[in-house]
C-alpha positions as CSV (number, residue, x, y, z in Angstrom):
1,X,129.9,128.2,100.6
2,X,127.2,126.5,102.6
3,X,124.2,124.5,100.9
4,X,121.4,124.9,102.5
5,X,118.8,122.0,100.9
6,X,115.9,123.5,99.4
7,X,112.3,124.1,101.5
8,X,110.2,121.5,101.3
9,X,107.1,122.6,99.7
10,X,104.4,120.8,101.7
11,X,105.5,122.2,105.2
12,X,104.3,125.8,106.0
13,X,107.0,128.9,106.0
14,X,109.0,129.2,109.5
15,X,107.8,132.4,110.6
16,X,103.7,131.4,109.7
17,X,101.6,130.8,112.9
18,X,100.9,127.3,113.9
19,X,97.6,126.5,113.3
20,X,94.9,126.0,116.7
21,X,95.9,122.2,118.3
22,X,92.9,119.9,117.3
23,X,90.9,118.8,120.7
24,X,88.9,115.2,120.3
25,X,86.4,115.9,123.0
26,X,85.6,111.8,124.0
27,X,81.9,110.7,124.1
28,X,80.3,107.8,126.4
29,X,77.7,105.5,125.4
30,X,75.7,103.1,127.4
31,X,76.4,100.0,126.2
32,X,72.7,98.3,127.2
33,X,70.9,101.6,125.7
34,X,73.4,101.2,122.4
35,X,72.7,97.2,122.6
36,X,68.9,97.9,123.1
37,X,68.6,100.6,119.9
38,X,70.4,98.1,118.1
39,X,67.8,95.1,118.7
40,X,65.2,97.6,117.8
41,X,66.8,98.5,115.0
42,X,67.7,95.2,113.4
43,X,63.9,94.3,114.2
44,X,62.1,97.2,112.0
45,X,60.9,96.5,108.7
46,X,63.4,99.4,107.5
47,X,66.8,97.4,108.3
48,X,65.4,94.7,106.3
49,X,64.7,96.9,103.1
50,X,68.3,97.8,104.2
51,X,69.5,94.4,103.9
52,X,67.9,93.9,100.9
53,X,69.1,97.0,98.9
54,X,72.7,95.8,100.1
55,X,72.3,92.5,98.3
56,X,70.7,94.3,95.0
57,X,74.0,96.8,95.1
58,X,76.0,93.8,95.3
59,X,74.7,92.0,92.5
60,X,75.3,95.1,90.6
61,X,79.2,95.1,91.0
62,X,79.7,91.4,90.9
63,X,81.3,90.3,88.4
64,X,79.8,88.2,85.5
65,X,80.7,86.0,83.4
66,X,82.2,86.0,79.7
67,X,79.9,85.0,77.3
68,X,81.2,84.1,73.7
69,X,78.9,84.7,70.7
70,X,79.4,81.4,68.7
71,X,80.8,83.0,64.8
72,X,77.9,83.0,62.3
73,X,78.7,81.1,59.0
């Protein structure tokens, strides 16, 4: 008597089709034009209200401090 381990239930069936291969198509970028939107970018009023909102999120998930209430008599 043979054992024959059990299927593993996260792999598909053996006689399923294969799903389609995935194709990454690859995508070129000029780096001046990228380098240039990026100095305009970082220049608008926008990316500073950005900024800003970044630093108010922040403030929102640091952590504070303990405070103890002193025991009234």
């Amino acid at each position: 008597m043979s054992s024959v381990p059990p299927a593993d239930p996260s792999l598909p069936p053996a006689d399923s089709p294969l799903p389609p291969p995935v194709v990454i198509a690859e995508v070129k970028y000029s780096l001046p034009q990228i380098l240039q939107e990026l100095k305009a970018e970082r220049s608008a009023s926008t990316f500073a209200m950005e900024k800003l909102d970044q630093n108010e999120i922040g403030k929102l998930f640091k952590a504070k401090p303990i405070r103890r209430v002193k025991p009234q008599k």
